[in-house]
C-alpha positions as CSV (number, residue, x, y, z in Angstrom):
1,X,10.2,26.1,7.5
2,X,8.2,24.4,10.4
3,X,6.5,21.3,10.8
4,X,4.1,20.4,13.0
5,X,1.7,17.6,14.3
6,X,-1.6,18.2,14.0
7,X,-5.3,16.9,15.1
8,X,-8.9,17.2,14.4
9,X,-11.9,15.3,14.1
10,X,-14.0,13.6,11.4
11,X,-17.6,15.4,10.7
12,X,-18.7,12.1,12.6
13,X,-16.2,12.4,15.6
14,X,-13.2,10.0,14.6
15,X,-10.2,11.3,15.6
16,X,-7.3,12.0,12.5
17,X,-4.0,12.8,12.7
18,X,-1.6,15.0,10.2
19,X,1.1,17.4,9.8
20,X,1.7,20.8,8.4
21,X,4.7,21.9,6.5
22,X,4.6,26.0,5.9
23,X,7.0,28.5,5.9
24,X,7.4,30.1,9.5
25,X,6.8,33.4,7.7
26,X,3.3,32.2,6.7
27,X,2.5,34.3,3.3
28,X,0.7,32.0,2.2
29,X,-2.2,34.2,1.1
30,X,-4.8,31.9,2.6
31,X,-4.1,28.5,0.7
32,X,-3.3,25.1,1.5
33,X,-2.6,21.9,0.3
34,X,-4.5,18.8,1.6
35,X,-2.4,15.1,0.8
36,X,-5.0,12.3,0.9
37,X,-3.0,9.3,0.9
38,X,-4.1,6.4,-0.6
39,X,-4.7,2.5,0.1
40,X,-2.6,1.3,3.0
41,X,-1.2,4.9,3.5
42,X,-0.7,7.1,6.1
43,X,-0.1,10.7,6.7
44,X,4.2,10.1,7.2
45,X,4.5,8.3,4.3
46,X,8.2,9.0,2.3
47,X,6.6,10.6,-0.2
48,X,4.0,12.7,0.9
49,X,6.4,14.1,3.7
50,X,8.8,15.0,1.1
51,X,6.3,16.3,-1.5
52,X,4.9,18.6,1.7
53,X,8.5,19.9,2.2
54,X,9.3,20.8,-1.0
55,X,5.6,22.4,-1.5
56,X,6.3,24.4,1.9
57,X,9.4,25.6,0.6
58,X,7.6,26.8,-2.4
59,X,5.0,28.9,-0.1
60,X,2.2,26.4,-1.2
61,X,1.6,24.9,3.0
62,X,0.8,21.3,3.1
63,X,-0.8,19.1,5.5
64,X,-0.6,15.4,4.8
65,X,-3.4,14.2,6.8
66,X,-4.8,10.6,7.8
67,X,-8.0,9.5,7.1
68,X,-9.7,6.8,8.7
69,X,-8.5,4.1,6.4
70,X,-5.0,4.8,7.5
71,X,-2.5,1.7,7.6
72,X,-4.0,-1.9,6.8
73,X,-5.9,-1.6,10.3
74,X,-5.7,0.5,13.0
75,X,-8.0,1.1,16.2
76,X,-10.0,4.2,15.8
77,X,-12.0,6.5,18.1
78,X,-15.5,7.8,17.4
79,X,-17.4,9.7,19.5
80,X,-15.3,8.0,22.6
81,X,-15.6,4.8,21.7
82,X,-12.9,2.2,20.4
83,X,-13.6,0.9,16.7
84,X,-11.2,-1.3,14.1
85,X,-10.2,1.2,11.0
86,X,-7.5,0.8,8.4
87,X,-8.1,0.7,4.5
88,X,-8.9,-3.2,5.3
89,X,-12.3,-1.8,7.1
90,X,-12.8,1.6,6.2
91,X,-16.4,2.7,3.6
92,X,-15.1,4.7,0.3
93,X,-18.7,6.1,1.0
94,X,-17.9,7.6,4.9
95,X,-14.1,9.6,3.2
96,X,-16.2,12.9,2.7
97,X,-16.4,12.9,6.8
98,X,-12.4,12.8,6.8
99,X,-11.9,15.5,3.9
100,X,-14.9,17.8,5.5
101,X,-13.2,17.5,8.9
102,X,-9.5,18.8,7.3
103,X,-10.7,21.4,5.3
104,X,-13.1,22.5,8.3
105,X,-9.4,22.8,10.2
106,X,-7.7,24.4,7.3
107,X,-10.7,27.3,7.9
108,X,-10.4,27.4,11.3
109,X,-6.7,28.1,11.0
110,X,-6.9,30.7,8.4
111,X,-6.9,28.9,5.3
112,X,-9.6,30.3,3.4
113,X,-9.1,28.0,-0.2
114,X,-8.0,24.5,-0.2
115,X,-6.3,22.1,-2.7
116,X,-6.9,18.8,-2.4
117,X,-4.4,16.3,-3.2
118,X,-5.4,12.7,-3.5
119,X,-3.2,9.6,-3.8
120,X,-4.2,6.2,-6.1
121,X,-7.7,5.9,-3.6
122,X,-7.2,9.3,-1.8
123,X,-8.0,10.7,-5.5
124,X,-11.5,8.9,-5.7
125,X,-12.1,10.3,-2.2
126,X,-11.6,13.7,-2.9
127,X,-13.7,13.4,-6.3
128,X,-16.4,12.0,-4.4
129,X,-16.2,14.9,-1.6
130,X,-16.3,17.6,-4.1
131,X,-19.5,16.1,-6.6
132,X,-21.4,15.7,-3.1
133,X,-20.8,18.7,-1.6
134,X,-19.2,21.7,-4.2
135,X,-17.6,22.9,-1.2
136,X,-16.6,26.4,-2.9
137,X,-13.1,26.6,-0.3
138,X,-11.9,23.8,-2.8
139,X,-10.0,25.5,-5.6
140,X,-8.5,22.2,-7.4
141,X,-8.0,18.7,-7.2
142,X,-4.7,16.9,-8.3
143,X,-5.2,13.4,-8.7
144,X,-2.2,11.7,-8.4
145,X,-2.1,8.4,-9.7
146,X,-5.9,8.3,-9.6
147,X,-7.1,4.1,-9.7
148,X,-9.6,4.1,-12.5
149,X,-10.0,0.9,-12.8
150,X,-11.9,-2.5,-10.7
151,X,-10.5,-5.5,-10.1
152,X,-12.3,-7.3,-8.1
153,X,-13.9,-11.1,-9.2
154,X,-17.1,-12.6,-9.4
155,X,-15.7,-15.2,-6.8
156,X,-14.9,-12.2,-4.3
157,X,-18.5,-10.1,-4.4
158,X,-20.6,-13.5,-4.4
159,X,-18.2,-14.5,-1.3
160,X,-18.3,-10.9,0.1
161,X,-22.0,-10.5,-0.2
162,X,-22.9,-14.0,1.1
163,X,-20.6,-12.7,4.3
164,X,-22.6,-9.7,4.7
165,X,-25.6,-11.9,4.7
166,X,-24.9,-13.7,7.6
167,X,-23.7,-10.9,9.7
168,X,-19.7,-11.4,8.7
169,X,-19.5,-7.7,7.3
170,X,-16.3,-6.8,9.3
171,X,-14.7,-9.8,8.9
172,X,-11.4,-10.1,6.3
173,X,-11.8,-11.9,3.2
174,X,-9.1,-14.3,2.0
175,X,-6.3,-12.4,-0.1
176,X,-7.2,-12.3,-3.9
177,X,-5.5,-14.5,-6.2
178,X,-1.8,-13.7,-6.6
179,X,-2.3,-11.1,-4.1
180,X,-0.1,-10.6,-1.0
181,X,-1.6,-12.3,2.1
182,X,-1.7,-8.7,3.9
183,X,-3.8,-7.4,1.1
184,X,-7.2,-7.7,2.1
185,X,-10.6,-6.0,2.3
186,X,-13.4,-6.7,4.7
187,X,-16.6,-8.0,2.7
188,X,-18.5,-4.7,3.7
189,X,-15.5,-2.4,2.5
190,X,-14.8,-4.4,-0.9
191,X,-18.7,-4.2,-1.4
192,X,-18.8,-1.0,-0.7
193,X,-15.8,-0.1,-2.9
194,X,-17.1,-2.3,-5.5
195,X,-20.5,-0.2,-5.4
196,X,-19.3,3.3,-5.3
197,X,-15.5,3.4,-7.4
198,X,-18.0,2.9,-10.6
199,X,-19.5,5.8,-10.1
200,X,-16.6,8.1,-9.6
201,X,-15.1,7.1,-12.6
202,X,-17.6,5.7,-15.0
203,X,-18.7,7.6,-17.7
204,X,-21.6,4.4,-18.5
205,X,-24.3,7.2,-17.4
206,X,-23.1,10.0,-18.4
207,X,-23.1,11.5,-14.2
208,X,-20.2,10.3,-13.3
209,X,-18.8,11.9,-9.9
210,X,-15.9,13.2,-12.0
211,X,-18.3,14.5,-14.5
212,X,-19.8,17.2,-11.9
213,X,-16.6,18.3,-10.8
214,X,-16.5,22.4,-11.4
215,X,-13.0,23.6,-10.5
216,X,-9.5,23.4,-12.5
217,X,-8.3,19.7,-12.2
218,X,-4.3,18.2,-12.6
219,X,-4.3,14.1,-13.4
220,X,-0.7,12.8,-13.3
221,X,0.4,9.2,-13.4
222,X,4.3,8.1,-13.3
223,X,6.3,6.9,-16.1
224,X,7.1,3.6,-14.3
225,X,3.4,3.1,-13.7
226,X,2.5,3.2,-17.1
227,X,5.2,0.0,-17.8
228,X,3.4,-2.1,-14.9
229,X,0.4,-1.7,-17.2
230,X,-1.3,1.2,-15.6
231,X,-1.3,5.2,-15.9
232,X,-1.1,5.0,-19.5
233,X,-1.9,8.5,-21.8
234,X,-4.9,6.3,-23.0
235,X,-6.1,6.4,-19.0
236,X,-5.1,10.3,-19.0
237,X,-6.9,11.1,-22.1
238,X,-10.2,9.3,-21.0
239,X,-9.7,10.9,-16.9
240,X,-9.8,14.5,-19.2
241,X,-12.7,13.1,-21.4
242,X,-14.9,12.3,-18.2
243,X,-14.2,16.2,-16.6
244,X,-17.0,17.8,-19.0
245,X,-17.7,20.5,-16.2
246,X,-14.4,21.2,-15.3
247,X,-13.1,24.8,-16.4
248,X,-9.4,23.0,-16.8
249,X,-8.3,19.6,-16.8
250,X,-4.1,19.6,-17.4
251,X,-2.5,16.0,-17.4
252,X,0.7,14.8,-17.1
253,X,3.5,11.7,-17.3
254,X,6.2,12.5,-14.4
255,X,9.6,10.9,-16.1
256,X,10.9,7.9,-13.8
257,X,8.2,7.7,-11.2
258,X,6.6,5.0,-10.2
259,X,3.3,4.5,-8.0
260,X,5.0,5.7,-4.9
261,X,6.9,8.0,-6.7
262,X,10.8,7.2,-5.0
263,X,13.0,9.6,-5.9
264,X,10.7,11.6,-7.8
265,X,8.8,14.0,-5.2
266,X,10.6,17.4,-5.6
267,X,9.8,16.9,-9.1
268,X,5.7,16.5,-8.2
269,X,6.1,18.8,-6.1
270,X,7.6,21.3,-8.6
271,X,4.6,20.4,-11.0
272,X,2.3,20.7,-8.5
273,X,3.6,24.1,-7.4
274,X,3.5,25.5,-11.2
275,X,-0.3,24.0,-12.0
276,X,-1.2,26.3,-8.4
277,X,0.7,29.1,-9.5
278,X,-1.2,29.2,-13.2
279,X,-4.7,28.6,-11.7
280,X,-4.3,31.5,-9.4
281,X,-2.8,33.4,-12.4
282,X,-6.1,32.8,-13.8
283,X,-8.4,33.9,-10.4
């Protein structure tokens, strides 16, 4: 099996980097995987490398690929010029630039259907690609460990917003309470978060982002999650309730994992691997 480093560029001209994981005999029959890591994450992350392995030993090729919000904050370049990413910066509402630009790569390189893997936040990015643009090279979504829910105080958006006001946008707010120190947002990302993670996920008027969603979808959460007081079957059976378009929604509890899913990834990958092998059964 190879793996190789790979770069392209946003639809807006920021620069991402990634790697592939693919068998050097490449029958793959024109589909790949596409990791969108989450909050904080990055394209070498443990588990995503090791999930990509295992799916590239399974003939399913993999890139793990960064988005802009890569790492708490990073120095990006756009269209030549030097600007401060990481999730601490980084507009949920700009992600479908980052997705386009992969998949837009996947094509170029022969890979004429696509699906996308998305991470805690990477899943709400992908959901939000796919309900604006029903790019028909995306086959499936697998939303792994999908973040339904906001927690964000009153105290935050009024401080946030009255940042924004006076021109403060890019600057960090202070950590939430209980909160690590490291854990923070810019006001113009949490507001921008706060505005557009509703809409994903809520069902309140009946078009939720989810709810437009077309093509076969696979929610999982990790058993461990579900003890820390998220990823529960309630969550599962509501993220199933919301995909009223969807052809197939299949869900899952992976024994023993938790949200970063230690010691656990051949076993995602495995479930991964089957849910592509029975949706193409299907084609």
């Amino acid at each position: 099996m190879s793996e190789e480093l790979i770069f392209t560029h946003s639809e807006d001209g920021v620069g991402l980097a990634g790697v592939i994981f693919q068998l050097r005999s490449r029958s793959h029959e024109g589909l790949v995987c596409i990791w969108i890591h989450g909050n904080f994450g990055r394209f070498y992350n443990i588990a995503s490398v090791t999930i990509g392995r295992n799916l590239g030993l399974a003939n399913y090729p993999m890139i793990s690929a960064n988005t802009r919000g890569h790492d708490i904050t990073n120095l990006i370049w756009k269209a030549g010029k030097a600007v401060a990413g990481g999730s601490s910066r980084e507009l949920l509402t700009e992600s479908p630039y980052d997705i386009g630009g992969w998949i837009n790569f996947a094509s170029a390189n022969g890979f004429q259907r696509v699906v996308l893997i998305g991470h805690s936040l990477g899943a709400a990015k992908l959901i939000y690609y796919q309900a604006q643009r029903h790019d028909p090279r995306v086959v499936g979504l697998v939303l792994a460990s999908p973040g339904v829910r906001s927690q964000v105080s009153s105290e935050q958006l009024e401080l946030a917003q009255a940042m924004v006001d006076r021109g403060q946008g890019d600057d960090l707010l202070p950590p939430a309470h209980g909160a690590a120190i490291w854990n923070r947002l810019s006001a113009a990302s949490l507001l921008n978060r706060h505005a557009t993670l509703p809409l994903i996920y809520s069902d309140a008027h009946e078009q939720s982002y989810l709810s437009q969603l077309a093509c076969p979808i696979l929610a999982f959460y990790g058993a461990r999650e579900a003890q820390a007081g998220t990823g529960s079957d309630t969550e599962l059976a509501l993220l199933k309730q919301w995909c009223r378009a969807s052809p197939r929604v299949d869900t899952q509890i992976i024994a023993h994992a938790d949200h970063g899913y230690a010691g656990c990834e051949p076993a995602i990958a495995q479930v991964i691997a089957q849910w592509i092998s029975s949706i193409q059964g299907e084609r």
